[in-house]
mmCIF file of the N, C-alpha and C atoms, coordinates in Angstrom:
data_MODEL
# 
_entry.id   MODEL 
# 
loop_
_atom_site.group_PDB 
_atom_site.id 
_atom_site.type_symbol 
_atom_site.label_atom_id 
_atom_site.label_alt_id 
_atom_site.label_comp_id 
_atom_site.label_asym_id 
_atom_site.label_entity_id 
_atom_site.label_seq_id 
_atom_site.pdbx_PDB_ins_code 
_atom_site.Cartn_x 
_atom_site.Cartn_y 
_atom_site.Cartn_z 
_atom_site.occupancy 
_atom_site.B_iso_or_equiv 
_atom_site.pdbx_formal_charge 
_atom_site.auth_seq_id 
_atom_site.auth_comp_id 
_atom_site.auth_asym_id 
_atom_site.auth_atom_id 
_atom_site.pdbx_PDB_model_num 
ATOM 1   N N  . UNK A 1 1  ? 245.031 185.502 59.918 1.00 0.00 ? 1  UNK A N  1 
ATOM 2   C CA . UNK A 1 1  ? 244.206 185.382 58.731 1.00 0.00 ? 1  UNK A CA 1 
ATOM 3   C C  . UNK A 1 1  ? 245.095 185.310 57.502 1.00 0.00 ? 1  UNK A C  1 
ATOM 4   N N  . UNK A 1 2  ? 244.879 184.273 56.565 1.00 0.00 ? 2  UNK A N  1 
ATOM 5   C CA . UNK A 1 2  ? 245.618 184.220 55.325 1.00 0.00 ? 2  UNK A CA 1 
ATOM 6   C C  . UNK A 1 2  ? 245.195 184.783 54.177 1.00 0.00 ? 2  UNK A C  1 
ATOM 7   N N  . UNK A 1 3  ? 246.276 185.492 53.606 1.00 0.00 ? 3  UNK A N  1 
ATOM 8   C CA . UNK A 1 3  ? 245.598 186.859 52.414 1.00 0.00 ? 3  UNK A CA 1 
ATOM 9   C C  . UNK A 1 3  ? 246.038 186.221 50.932 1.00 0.00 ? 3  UNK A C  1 
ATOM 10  N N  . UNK A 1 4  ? 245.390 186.359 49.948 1.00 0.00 ? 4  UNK A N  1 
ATOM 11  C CA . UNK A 1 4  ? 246.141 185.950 49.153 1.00 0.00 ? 4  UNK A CA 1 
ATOM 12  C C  . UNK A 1 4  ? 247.014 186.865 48.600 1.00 0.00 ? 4  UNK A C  1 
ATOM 13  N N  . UNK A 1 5  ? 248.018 186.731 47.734 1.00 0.00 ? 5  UNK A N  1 
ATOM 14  C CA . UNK A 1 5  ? 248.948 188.277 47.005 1.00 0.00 ? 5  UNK A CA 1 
ATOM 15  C C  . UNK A 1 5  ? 248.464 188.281 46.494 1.00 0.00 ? 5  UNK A C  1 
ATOM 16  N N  . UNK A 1 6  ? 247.055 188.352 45.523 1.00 0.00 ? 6  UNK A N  1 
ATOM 17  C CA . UNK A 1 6  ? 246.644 189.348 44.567 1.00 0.00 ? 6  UNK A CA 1 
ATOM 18  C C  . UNK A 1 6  ? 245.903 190.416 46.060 1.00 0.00 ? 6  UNK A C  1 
ATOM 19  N N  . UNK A 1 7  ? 245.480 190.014 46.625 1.00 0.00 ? 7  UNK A N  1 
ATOM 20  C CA . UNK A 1 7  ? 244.822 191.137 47.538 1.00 0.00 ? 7  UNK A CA 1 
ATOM 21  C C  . UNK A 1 7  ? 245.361 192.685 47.617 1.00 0.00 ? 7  UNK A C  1 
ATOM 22  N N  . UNK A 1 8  ? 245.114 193.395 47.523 1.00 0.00 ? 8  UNK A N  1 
ATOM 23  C CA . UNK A 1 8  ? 245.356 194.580 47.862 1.00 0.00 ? 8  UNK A CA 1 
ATOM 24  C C  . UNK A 1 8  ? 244.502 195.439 48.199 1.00 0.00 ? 8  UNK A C  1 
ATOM 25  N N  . UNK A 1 9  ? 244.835 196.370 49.284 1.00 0.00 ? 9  UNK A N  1 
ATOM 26  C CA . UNK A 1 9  ? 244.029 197.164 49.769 1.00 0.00 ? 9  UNK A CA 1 
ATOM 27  C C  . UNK A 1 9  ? 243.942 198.288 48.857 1.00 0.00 ? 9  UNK A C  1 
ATOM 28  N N  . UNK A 1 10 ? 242.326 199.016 49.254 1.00 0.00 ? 10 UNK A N  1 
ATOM 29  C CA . UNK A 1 10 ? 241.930 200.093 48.257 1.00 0.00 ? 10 UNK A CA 1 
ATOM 30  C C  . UNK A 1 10 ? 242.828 201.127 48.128 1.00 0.00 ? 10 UNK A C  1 
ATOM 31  N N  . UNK A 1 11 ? 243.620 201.533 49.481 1.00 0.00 ? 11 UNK A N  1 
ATOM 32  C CA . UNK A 1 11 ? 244.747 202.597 49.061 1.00 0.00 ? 11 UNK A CA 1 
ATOM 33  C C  . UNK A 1 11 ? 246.049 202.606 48.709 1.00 0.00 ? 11 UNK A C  1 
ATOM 34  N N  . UNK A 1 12 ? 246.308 201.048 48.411 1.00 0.00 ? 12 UNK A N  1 
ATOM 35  C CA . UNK A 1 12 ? 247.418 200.844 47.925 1.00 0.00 ? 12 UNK A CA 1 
ATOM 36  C C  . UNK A 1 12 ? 247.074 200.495 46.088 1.00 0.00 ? 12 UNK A C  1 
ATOM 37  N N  . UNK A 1 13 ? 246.030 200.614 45.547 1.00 0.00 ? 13 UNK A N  1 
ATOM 38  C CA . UNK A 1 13 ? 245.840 200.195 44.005 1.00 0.00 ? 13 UNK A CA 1 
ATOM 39  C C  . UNK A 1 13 ? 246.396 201.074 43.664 1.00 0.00 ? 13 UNK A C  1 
ATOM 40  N N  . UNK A 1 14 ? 246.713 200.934 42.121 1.00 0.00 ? 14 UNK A N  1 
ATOM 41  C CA . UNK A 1 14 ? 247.260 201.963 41.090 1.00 0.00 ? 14 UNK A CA 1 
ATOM 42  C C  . UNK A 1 14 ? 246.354 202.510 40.229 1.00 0.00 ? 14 UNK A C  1 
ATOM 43  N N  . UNK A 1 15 ? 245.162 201.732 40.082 1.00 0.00 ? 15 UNK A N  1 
ATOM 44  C CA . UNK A 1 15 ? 244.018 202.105 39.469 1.00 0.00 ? 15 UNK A CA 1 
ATOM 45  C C  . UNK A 1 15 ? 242.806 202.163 40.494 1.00 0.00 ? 15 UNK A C  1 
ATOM 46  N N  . UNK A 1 16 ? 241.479 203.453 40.240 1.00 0.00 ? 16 UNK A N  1 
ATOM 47  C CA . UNK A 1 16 ? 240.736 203.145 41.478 1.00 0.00 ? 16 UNK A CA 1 
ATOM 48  C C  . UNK A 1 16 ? 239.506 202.935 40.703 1.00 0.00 ? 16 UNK A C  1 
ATOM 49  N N  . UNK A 1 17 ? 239.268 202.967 39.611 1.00 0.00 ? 17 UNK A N  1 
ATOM 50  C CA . UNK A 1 17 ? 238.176 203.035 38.932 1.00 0.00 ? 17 UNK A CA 1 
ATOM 51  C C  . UNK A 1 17 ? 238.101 202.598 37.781 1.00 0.00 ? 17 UNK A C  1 
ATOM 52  N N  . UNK A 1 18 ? 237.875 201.826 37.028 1.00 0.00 ? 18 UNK A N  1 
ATOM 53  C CA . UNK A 1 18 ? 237.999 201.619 35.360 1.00 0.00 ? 18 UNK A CA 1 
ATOM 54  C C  . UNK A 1 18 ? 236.281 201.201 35.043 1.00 0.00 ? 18 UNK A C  1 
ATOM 55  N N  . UNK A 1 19 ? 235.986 202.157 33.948 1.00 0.00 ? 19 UNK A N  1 
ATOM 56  C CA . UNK A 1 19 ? 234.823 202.322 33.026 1.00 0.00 ? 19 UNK A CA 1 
ATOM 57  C C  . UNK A 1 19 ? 234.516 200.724 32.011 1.00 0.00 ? 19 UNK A C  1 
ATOM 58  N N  . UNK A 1 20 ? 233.717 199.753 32.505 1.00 0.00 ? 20 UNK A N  1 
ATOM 59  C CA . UNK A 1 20 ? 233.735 198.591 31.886 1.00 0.00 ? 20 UNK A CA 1 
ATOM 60  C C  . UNK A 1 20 ? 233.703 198.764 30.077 1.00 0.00 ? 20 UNK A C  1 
ATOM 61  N N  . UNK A 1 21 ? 233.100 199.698 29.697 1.00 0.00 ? 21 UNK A N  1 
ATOM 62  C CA . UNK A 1 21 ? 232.608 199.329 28.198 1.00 0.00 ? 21 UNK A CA 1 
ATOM 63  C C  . UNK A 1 21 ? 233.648 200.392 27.703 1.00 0.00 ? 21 UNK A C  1 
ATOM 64  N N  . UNK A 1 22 ? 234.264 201.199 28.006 1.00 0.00 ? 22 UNK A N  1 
ATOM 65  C CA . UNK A 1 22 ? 234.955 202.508 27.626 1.00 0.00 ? 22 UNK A CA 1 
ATOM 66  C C  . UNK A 1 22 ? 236.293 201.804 28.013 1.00 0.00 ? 22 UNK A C  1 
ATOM 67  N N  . UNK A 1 23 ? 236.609 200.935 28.943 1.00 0.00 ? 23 UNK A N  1 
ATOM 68  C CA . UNK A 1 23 ? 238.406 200.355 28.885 1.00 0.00 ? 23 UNK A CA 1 
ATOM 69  C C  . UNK A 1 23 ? 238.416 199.417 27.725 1.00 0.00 ? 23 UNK A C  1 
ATOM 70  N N  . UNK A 1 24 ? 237.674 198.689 26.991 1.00 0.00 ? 24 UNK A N  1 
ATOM 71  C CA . UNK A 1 24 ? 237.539 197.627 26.205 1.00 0.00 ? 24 UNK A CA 1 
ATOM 72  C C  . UNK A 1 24 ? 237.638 197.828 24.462 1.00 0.00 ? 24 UNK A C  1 
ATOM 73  N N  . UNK A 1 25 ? 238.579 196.826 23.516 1.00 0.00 ? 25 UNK A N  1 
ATOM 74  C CA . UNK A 1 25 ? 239.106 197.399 22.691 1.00 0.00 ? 25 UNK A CA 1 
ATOM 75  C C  . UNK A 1 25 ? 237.650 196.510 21.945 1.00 0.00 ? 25 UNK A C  1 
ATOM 76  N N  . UNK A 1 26 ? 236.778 196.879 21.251 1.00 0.00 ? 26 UNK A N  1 
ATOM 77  C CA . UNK A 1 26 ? 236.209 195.920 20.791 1.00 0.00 ? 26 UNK A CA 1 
ATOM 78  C C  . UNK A 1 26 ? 236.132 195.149 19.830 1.00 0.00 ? 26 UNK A C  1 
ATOM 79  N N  . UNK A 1 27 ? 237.073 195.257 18.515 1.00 0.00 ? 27 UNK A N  1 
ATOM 80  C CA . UNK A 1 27 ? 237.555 194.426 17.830 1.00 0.00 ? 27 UNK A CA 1 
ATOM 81  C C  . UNK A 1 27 ? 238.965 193.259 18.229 1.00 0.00 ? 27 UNK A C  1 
ATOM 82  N N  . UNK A 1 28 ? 239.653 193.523 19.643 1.00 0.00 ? 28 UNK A N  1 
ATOM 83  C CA . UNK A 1 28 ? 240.090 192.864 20.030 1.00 0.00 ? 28 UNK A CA 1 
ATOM 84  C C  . UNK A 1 28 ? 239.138 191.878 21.122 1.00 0.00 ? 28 UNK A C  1 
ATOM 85  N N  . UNK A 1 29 ? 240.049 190.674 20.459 1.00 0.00 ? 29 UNK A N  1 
ATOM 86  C CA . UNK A 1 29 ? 239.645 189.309 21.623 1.00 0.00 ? 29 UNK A CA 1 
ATOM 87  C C  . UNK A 1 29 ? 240.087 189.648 23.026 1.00 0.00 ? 29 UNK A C  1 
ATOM 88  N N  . UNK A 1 30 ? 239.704 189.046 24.134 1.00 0.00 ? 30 UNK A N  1 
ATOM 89  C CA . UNK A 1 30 ? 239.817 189.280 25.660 1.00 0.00 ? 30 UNK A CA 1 
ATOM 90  C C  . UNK A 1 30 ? 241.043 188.525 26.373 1.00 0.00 ? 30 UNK A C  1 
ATOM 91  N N  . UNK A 1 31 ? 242.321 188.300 25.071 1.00 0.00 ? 31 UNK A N  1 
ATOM 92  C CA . UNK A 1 31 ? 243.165 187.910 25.358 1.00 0.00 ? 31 UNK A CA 1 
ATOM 93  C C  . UNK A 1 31 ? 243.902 188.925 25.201 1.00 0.00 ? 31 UNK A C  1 
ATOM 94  N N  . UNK A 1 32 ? 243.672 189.426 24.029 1.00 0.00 ? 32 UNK A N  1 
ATOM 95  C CA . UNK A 1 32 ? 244.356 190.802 23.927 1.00 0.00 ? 32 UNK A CA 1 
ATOM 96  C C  . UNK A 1 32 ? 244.118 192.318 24.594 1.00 0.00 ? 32 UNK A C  1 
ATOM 97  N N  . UNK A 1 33 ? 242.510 192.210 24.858 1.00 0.00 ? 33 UNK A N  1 
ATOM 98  C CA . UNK A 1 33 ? 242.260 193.261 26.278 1.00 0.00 ? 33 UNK A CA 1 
ATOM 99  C C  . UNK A 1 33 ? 243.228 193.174 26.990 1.00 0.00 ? 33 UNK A C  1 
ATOM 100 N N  . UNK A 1 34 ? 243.456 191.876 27.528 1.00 0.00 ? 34 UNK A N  1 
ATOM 101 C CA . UNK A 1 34 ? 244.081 191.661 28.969 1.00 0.00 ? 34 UNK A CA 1 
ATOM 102 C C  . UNK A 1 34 ? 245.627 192.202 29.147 1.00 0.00 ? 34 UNK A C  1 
ATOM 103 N N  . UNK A 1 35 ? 246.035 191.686 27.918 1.00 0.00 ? 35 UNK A N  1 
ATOM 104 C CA . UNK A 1 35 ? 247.181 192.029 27.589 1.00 0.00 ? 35 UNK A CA 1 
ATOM 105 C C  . UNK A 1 35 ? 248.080 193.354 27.062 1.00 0.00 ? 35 UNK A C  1 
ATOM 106 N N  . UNK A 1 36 ? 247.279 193.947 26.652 1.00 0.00 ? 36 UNK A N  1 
ATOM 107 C CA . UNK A 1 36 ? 247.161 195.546 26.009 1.00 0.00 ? 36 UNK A CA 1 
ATOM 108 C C  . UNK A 1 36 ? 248.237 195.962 26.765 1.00 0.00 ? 36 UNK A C  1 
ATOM 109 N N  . UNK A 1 37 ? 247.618 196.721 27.867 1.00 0.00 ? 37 UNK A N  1 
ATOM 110 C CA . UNK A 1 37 ? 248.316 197.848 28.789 1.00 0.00 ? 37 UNK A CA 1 
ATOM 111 C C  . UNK A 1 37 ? 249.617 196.892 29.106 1.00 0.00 ? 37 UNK A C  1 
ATOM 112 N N  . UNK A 1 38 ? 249.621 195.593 29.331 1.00 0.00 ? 38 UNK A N  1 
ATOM 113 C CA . UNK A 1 38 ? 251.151 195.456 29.735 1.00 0.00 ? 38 UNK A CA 1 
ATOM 114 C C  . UNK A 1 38 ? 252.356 194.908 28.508 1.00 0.00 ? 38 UNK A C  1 
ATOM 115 N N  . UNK A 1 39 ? 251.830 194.870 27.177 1.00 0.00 ? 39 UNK A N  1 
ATOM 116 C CA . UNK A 1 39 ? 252.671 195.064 26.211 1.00 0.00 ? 39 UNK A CA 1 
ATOM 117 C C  . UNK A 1 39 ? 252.830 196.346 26.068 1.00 0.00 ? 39 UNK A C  1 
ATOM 118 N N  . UNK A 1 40 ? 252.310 197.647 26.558 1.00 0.00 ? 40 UNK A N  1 
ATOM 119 C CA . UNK A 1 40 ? 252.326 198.783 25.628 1.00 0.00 ? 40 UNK A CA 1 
ATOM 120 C C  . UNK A 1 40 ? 253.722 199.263 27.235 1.00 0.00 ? 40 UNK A C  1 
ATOM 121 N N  . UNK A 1 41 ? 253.643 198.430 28.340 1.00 0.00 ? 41 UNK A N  1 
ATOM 122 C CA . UNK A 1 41 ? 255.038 198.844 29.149 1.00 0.00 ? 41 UNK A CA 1 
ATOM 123 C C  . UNK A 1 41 ? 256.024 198.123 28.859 1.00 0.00 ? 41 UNK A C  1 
ATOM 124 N N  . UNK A 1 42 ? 255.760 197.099 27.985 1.00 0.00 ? 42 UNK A N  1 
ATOM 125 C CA . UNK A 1 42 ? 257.152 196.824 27.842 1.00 0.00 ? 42 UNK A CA 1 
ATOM 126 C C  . UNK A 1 42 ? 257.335 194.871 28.115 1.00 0.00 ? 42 UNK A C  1 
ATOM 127 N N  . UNK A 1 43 ? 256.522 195.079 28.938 1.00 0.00 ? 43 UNK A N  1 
ATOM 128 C CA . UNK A 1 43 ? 256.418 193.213 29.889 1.00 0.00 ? 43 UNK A CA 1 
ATOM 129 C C  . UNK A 1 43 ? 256.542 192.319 28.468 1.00 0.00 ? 43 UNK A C  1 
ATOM 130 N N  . UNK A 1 44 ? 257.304 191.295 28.597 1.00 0.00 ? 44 UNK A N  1 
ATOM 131 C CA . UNK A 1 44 ? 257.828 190.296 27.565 1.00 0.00 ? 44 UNK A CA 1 
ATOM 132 C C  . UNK A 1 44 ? 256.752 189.706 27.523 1.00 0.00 ? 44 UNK A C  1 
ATOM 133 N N  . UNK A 1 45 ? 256.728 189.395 26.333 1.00 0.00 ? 45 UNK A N  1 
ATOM 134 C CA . UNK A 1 45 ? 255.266 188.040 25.613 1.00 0.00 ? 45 UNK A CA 1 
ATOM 135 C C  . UNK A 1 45 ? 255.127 187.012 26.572 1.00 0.00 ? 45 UNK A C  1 
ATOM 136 N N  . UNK A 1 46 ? 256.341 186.447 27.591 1.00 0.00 ? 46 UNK A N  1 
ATOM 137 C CA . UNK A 1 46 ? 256.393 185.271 28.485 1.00 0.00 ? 46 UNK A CA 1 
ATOM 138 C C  . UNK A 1 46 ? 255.749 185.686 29.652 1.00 0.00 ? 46 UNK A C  1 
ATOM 139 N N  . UNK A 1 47 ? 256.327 186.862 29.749 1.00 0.00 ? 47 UNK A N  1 
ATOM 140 C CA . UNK A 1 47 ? 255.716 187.205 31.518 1.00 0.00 ? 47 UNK A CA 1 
ATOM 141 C C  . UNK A 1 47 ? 254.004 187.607 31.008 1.00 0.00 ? 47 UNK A C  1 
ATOM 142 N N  . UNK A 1 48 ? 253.802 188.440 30.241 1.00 0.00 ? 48 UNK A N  1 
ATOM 143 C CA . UNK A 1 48 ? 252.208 189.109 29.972 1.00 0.00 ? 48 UNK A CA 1 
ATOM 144 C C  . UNK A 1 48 ? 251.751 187.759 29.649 1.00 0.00 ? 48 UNK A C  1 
ATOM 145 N N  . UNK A 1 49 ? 252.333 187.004 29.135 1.00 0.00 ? 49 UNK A N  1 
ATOM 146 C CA . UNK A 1 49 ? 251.173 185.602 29.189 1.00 0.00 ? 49 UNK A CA 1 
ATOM 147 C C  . UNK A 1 49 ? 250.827 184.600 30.552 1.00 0.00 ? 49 UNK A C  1 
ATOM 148 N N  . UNK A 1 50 ? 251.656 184.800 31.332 1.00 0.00 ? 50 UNK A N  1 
ATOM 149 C CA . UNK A 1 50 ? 251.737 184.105 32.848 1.00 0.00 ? 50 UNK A CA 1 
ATOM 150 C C  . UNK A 1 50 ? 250.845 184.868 33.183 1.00 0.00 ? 50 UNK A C  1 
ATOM 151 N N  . UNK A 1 51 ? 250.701 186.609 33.131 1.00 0.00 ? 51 UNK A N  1 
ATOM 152 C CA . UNK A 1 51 ? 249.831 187.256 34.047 1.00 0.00 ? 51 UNK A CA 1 
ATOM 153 C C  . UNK A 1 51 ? 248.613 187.206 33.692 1.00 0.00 ? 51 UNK A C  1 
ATOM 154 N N  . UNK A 1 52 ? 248.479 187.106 33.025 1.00 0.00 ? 52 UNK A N  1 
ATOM 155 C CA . UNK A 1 52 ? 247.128 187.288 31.788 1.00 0.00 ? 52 UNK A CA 1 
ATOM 156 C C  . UNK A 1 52 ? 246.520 185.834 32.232 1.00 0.00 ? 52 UNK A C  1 
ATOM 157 N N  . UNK A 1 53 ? 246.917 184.737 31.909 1.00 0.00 ? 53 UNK A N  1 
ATOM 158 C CA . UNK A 1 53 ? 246.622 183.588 32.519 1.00 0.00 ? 53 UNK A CA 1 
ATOM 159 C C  . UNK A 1 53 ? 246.216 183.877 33.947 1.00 0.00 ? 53 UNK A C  1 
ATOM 160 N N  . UNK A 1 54 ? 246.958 184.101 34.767 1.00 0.00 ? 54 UNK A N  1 
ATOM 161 C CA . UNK A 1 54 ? 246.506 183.936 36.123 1.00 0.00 ? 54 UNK A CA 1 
ATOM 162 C C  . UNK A 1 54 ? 245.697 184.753 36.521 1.00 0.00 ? 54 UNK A C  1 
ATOM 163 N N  . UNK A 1 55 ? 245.474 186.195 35.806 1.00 0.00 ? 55 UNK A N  1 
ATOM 164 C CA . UNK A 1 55 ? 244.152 187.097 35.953 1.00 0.00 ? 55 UNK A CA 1 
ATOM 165 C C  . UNK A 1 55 ? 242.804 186.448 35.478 1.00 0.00 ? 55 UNK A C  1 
ATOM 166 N N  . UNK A 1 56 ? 243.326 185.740 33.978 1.00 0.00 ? 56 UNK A N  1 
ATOM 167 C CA . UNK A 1 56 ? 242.022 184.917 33.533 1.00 0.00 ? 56 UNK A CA 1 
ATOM 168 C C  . UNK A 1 56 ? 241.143 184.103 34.564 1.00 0.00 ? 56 UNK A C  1 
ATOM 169 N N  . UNK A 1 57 ? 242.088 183.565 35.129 1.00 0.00 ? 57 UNK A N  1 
ATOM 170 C CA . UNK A 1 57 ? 241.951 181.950 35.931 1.00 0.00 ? 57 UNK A CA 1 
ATOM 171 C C  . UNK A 1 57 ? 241.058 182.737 37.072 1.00 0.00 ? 57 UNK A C  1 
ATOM 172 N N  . UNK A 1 58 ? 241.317 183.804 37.617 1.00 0.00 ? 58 UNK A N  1 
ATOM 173 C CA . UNK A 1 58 ? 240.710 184.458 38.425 1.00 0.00 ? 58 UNK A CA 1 
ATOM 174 C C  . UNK A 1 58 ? 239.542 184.873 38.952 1.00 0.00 ? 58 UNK A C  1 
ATOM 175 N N  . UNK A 1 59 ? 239.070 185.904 37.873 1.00 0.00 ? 59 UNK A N  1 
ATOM 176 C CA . UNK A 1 59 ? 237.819 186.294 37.043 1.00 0.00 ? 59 UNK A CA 1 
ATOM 177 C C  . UNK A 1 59 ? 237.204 185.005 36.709 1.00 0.00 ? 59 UNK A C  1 
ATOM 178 N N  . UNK A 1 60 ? 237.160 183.951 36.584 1.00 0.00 ? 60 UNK A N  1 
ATOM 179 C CA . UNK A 1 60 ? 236.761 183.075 35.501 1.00 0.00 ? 60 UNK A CA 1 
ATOM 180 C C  . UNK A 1 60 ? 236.287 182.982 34.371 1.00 0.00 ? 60 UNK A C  1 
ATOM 181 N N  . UNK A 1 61 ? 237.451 183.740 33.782 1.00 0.00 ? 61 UNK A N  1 
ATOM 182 C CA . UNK A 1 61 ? 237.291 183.871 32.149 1.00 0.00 ? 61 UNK A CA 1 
ATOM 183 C C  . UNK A 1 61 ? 238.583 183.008 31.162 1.00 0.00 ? 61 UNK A C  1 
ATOM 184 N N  . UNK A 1 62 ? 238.822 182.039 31.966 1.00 0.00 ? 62 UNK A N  1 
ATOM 185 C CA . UNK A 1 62 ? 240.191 181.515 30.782 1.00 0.00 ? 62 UNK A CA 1 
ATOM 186 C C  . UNK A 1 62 ? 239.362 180.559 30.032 1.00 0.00 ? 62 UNK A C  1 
ATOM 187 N N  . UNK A 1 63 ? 238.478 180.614 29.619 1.00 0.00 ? 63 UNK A N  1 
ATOM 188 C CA . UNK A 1 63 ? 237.746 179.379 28.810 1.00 0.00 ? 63 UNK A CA 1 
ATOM 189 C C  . UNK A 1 63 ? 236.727 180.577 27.485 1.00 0.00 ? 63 UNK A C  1 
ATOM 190 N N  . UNK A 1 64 ? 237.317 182.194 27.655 1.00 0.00 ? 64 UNK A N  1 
ATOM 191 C CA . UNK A 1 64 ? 236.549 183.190 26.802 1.00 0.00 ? 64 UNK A CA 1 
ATOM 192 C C  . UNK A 1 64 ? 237.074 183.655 26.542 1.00 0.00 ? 64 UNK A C  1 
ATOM 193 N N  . UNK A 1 65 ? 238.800 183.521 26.267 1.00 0.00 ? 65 UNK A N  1 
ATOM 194 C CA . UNK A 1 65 ? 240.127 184.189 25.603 1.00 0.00 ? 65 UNK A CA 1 
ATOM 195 C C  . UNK A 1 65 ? 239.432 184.497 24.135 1.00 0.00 ? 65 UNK A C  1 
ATOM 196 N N  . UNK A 1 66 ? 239.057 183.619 23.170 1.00 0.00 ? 66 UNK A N  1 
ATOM 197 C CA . UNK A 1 66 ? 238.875 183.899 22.087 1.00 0.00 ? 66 UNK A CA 1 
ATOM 198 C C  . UNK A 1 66 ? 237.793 185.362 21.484 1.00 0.00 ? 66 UNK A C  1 
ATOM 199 N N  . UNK A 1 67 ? 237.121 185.515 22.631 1.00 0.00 ? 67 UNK A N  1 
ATOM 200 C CA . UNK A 1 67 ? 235.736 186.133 22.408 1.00 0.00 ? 67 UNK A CA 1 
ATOM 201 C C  . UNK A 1 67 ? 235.990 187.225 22.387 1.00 0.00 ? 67 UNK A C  1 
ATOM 202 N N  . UNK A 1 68 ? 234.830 188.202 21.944 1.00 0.00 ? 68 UNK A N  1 
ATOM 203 C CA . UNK A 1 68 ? 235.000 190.010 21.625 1.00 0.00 ? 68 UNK A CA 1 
ATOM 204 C C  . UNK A 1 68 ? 234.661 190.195 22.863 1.00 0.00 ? 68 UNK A C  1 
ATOM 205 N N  . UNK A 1 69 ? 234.594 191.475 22.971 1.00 0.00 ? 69 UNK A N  1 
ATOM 206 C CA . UNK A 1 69 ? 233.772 191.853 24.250 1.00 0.00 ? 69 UNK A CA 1 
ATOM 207 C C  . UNK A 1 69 ? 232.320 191.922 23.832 1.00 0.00 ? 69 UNK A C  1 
ATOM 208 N N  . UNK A 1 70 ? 231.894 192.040 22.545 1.00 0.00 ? 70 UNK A N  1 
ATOM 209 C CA . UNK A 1 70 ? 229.995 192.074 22.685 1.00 0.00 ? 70 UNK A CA 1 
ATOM 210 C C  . UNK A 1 70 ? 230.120 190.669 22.073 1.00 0.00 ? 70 UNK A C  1 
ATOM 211 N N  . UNK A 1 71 ? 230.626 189.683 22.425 1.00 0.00 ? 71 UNK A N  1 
ATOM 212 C CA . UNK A 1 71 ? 230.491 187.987 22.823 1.00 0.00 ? 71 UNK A CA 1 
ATOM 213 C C  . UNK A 1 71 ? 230.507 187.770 24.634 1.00 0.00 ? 71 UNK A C  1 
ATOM 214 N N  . UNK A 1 72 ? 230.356 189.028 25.174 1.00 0.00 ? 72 UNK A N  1 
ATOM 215 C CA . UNK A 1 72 ? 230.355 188.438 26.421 1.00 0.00 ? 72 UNK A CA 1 
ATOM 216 C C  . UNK A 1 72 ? 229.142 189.063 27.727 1.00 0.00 ? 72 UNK A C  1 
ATOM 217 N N  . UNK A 1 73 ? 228.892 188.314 28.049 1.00 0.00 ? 73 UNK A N  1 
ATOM 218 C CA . UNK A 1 73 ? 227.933 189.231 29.357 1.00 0.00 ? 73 UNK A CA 1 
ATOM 219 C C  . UNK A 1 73 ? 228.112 190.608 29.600 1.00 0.00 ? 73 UNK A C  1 
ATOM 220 N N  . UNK A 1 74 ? 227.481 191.191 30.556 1.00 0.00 ? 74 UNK A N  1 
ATOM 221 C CA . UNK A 1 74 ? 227.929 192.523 31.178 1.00 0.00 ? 74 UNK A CA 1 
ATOM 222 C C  . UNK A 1 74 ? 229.204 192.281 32.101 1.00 0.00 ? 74 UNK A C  1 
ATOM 223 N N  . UNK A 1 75 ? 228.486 191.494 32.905 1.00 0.00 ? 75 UNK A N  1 
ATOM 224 C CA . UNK A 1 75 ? 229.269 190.987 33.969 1.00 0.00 ? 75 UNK A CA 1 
ATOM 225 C C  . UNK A 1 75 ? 230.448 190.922 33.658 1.00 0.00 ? 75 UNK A C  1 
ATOM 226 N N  . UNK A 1 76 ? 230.772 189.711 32.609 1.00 0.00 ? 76 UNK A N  1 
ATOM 227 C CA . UNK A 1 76 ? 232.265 189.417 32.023 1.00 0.00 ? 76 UNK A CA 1 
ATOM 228 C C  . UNK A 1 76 ? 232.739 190.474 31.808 1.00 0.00 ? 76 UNK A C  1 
ATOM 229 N N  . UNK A 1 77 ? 232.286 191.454 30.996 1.00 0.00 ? 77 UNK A N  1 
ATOM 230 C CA . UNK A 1 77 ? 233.020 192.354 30.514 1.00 0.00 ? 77 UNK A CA 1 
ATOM 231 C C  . UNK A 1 77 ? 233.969 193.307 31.524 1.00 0.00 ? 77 UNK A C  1 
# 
């Protein structure tokens, strides 16, 4: 069976739970959500933008970078 590498199993995450409306900055856009926690470790503007992209692309949200979070569904959020 072929896995993709984002896959990970539940006991290998680093996070097990995140609060949708309580993780979310809401005067920041959902480019900068995304990006938050891995500028605040350190990850270069080049790499946090590759990841951020390919998380977008994921979710299917790279076409709602610009938006707040109360510009977006529940769902999205």
């Amino acid at each position: 069976m072929h896995r993709s590498n984002l896959v990970v199993e539940a006991g290998e995450r680093e996070t097990a739970l995140i609060f949708q409306n309580l993780a979310l900055f809401p005067l920041m856009p959902v480019w900068e959500n995304v990006t938050f926690g891995l500028e605040a470790l350190g990850v270069s503007k080049r790499d946090r933008r590759g990841k951020a992209e390919a998380f977008l692309h994921l979710v299917a949200l790279s076409d709602q970078v610009g938006k707040k979070p109360g510009e977006l569904s529940g769902g999205q959020r």
